[in-house]
C-alpha positions as CSV (number, residue, x, y, z in Angstrom):
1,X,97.7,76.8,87.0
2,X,98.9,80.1,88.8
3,X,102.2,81.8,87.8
4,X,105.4,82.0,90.5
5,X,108.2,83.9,89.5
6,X,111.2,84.5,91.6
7,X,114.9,84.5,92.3
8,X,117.4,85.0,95.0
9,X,115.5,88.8,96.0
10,X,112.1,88.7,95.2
11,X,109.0,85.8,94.9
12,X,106.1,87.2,92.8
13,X,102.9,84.8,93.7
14,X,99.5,85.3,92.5
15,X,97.6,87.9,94.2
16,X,94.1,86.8,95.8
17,X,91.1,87.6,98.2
18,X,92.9,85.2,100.6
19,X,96.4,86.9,100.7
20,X,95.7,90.5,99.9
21,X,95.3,91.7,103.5
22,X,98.9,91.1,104.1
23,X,99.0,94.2,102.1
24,X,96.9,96.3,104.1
25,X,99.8,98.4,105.4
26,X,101.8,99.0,102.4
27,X,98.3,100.2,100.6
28,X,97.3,102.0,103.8
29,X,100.3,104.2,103.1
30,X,99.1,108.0,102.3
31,X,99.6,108.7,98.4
32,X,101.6,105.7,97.8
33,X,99.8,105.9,94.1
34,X,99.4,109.4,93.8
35,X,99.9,108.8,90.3
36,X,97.0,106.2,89.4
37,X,93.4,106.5,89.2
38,X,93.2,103.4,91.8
39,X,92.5,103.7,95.3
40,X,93.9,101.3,97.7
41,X,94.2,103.5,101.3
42,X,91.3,101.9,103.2
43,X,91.1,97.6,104.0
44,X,87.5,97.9,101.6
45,X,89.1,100.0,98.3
46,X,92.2,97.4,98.2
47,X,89.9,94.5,98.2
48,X,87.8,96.2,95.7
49,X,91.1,97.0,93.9
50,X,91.9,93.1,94.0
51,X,88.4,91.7,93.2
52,X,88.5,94.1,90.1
53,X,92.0,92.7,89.3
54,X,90.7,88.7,89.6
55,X,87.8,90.0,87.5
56,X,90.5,90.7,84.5
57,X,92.3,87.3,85.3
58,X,89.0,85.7,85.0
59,X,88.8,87.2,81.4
60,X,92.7,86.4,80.3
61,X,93.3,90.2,80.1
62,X,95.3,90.3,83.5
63,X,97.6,88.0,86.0
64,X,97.9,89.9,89.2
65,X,100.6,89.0,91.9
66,X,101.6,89.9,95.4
67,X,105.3,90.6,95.9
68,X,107.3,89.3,98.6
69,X,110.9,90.6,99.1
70,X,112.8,87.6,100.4
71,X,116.2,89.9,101.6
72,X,113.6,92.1,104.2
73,X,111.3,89.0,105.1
74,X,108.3,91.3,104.2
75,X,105.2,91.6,101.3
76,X,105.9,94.6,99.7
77,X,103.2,95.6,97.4
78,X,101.6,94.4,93.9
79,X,102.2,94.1,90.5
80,X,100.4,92.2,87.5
81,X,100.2,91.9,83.7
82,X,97.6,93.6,82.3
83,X,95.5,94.5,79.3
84,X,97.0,91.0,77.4
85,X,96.1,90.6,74.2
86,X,96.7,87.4,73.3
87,X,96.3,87.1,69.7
88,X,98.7,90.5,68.8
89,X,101.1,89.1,71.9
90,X,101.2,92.5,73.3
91,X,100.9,93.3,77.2
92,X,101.6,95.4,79.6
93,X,103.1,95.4,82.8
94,X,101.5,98.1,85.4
95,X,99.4,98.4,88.2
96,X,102.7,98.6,90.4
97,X,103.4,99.7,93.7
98,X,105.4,98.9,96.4
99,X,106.2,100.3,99.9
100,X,108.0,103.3,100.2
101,X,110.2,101.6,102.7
102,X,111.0,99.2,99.2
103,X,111.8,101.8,96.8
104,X,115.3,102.2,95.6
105,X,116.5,99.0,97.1
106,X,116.6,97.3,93.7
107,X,113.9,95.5,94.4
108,X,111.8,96.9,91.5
109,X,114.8,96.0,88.8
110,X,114.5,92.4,90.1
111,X,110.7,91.8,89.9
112,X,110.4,93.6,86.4
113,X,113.5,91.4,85.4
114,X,111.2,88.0,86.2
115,X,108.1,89.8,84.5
116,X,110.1,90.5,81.3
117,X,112.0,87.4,81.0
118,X,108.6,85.1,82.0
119,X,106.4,87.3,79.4
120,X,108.9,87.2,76.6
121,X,109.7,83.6,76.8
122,X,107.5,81.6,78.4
123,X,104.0,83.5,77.9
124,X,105.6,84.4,74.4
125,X,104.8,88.0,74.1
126,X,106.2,90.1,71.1
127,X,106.0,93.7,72.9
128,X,105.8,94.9,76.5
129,X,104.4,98.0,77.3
130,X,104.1,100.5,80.6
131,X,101.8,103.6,80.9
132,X,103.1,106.1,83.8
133,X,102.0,109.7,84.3
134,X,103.9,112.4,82.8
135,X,105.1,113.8,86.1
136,X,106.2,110.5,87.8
137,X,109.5,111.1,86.5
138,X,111.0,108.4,89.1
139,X,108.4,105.7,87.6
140,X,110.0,106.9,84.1
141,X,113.5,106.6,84.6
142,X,112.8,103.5,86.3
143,X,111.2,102.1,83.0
144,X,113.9,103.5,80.7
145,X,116.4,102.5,82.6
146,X,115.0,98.6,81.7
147,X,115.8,99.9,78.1
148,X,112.0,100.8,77.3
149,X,111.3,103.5,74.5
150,X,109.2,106.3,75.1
151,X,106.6,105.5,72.0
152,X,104.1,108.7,72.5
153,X,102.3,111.0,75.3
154,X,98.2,110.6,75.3
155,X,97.5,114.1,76.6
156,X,94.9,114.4,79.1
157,X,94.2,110.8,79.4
158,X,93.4,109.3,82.8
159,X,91.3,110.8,85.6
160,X,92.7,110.5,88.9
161,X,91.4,110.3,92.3
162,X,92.1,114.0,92.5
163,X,89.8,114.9,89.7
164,X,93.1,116.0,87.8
165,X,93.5,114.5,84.1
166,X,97.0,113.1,83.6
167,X,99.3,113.1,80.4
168,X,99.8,109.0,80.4
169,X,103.6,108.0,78.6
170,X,103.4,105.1,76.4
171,X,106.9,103.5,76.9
172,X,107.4,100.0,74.8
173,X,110.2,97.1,74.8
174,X,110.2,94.3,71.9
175,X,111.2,91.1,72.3
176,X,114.2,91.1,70.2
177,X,115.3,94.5,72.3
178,X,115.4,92.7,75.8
179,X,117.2,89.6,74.4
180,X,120.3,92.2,73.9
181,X,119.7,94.3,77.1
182,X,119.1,91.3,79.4
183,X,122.5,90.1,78.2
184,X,124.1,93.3,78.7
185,X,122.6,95.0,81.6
186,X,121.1,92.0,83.5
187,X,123.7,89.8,83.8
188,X,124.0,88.0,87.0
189,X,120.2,88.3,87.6
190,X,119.2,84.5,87.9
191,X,115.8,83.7,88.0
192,X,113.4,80.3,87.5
193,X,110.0,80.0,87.3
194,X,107.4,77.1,88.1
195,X,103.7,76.7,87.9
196,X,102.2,76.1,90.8
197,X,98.7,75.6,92.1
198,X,98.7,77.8,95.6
């Protein structure tokens, strides 16, 4: 069964080779992931980028989706779990992007809302964790400002497409942390979930 998360804002649906190309020109948008090693400009990278991400769902280490932002009437960009480990309950939540027509709308705060309530109590992780490079300091706020601790800095980590070697920051959020900052600094965010075969 494929996961659907959404609320009154956003609908998060699983991203496939059948849906992907409504994405073609939010990825199409020069250095919209500057920051990642992934490449997603032309129609052929992005459905590269996608297959690879099925790949991972194939194995249980990933659950990609396509974002749809209900207030605009548009598809806005992608998102997934990834690198699940099932057996320590750990996850992360990456591979993000969204139009830059998208960003600072509040969009964002209302997908990763659904992603952290739906991993922490329905998929029944322990820890959620986000990797962003040192200099994206707009991806980093973003994530503290969900409450996440900064847990370390892996120096010289990740290639990018540029052929420069990023400093990756390893933010974290446990379970027991987001039950307080949900309450706190969510409130009013309502949200349901089904499982639906699309």
């Amino acid at each position: 069964m494929d996961i659907v998360l959404e609320n009154e804002r956003v609908q998060l649906s699983p991203l496939t080779l059948n849906n992907y190309h409504l994405l073609l020109p939010i990825a199409s948008q020069k250095d919209l992931v500057q920051f990642s090693p992934s490449d997603i400009e032309t129609p052929q990278a992005l459905k590269n980028y996608v297959a690879i991400a099925l790949e991972q769902k194939e194995q249980g280490s990933g659950i990609p989706f396509i974002i749809y932002d209900k207030k605009e009437g548009e598809y806005a960009g992608s998102t997934r779990y990834m690198n699940i480990h099932w057996q320590n309950k750990v996850a992360h939540i990456g591979s993000t992007w969204i139009g830059r027509e998208f960003q600072g709308t509040g969009l964002n705060t209302h997908m990763k809302f659904l992603m952290l309530e739906y991993a922490f109590n329905h998929l029944n992780f322990e820890k959620i964790e986000f990797r962003v490079d040192e200099r994206n300091m707009k991806s980093r706020k973003a994530v503290e400002k969900l409450g996440c601790t900064l847990e370390g800095i892996l120096r010289k980590d990740v290639y990018l497409l540029s052929g420069f070697k990023r400093n990756t920051c390893c933010y974290g959020l446990l379970k027991e942390e987001w039950l307080i900052i949900k309450k706190t600094d969510f409130e009013g965010y309502s949200s349901f979930f089904s499982d639906s075969v699309l």
